[in-house]
C-alpha positions, 0 to 999 in steps of 0.5 A: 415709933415715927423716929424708929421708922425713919431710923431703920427706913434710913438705916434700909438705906444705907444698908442699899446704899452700902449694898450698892457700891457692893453690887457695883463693885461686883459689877465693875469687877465683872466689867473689868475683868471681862474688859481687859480680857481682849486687851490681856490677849492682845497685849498676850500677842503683841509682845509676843509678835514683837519678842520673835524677832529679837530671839532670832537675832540673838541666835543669830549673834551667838552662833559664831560664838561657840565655835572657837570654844568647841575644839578640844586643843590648846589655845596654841593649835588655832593658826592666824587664820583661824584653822586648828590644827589636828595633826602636825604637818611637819615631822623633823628627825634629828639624827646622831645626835651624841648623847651619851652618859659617863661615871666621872668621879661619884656621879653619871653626867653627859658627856661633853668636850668641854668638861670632859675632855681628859676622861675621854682622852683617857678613854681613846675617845674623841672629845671632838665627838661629844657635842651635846650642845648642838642638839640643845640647840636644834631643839632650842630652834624647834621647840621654841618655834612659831611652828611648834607653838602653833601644834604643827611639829612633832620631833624626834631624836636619835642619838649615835647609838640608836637610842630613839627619843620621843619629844613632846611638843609641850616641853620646854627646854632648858636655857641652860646647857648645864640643866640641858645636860641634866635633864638628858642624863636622867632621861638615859637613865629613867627612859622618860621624864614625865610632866610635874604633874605626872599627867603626860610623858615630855621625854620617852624613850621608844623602840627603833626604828623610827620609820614604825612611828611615821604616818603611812605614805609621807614624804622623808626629805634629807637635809644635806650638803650635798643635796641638790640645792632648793629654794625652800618657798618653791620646794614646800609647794611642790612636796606630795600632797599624801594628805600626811605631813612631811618628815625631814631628816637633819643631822645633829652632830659636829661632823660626818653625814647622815646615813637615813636609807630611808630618806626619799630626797635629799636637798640642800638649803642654802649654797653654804654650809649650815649648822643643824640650828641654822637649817632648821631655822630656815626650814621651819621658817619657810614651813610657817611662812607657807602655812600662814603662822604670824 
């Protein structure tokens, strides 16, 4: 019995002392749980004192961020400067220009003095009339342009028969003057040519006159020999400012003037004269000189 006792008193023992480190556990459990709770709370606080700042300059960093994403423009309506263009500041009107189609042989083609000269003799027709070329010029000039690039040009073509076109600043013209002339052709024909997609119209045909399409209160310059002659940087400056853009009036035929009764000027661009390309290239040169277009 003396062996017994002993055994259970140190079995009582151990089981204390197993019992002990239970209770110390607790304990310590206790403690550490009530210990690190001011460190938890102030750890809780510094990172938070110490994370303030850095959100704000963040939000600092990204507010010029989203500002050149917020426009809804193309990506060519931003100017050098970083303006965006909302509406055009320069409206042109290429007037007479001679677009007119013929039956030669099986098919309906533009007529031109170069391929055409015998059907239009035939005709009691000046070949010297036909130049279609140059209005695939003018519009090679305006379309292809820093000015129009930047979405600061809107274009419209009236041909010698008073056909009113409307050119979308998105076209591209064709290089050549043979997919030129097959693309007005069409255009005669269908009254519109549409993108590939078929989202928007790049070529329309709209009802006269053109003035109907104008923004109110705009200036309408003619461009004419036998203007007064100006120096296109100190004339641009000087234009109303209507708060519309300015229209100018150029001629796109071969020979004759421009009968735009609704012209408010009349100037001259050079002491000698130009074609209608040559015009229009300085003219919207000194527009994107002025404007600040690189």
């Amino acid at each position: 019995m003396g062996p017994l006792a002993k055994k259970r008193k140190l079995g009582g023992e151990k089981g204390v002392a197993k019992s002990t480190p239970k209770l110390g556990g607790e304990n310590r459990g206790a403690g550490s749980t009530s210990k690190p709770k001011p460190k938890r709370e102030v750890d809780l606080v510094e990172p938070d004192a110490g994370q303030e700042p850095p959100p704000q300059v963040e939000e600092e960093a990204q507010l010029p961020l989203p500002e050149p994403r917020a426009p809804v423009v193309t990506e060519s309506a931003v100017l050098s400067d970083g303006r965006v263009a909302k509406q055009p500041k320069v409206i042109i009107i290429l007037e007479r220009a001679c677009l007119e189609t013929g039956k030669v042989g099986k098919d309906h083609v533009l007529l031109n003095c170069d391929d055409h000269h015998g059907f239009l003799r035939k005709h009691k027709r000046d070949p010297a009339d036909s130049r279609p070329d140059i209005l695939h010029q003018c519009m090679l000039i305006l379309l292809d342009s820093p000015l129009n690039k930047a979405g600061l040009l809107k274009l419209y073509v009236r041909t010698e028969k008073g056909v009113l076109i409307d050119v979308s600043p998105q076209i591209r013209i064709p290089r050549t003057f043979k997919r030129f002339s097959g693309l007005m052709c069409q255009l005669l024909f269908k009254l519109s040519i549409r993108a590939s997609n078929g989202a928007h119209k790049l070529l329309s045909v709209i009802k006269n006159p053109v003035t109907d399409h104008l923004p109110p209160n705009c200036h309408i310059t003619l461009l004419s020999v036998t203007g007064r002659l100006v120096h296109l940087p100190e004339f641009i400056p000087s234009l109303p400012q209507t708060g519309s853009p300015a229209v100018f009036v150029v001629g796109a035929m071969a020979h004759g003037k421009v009968e735009a009764d609704y012209a408010h000027d009349s100037i001259a661009v050079s002491e000698y004269p130009l074609s209608g390309a040559a015009a229009l290239g300085r003219l919207t040169n000194a527009w994107e000189n002025y404007l600040g277009i690189l």
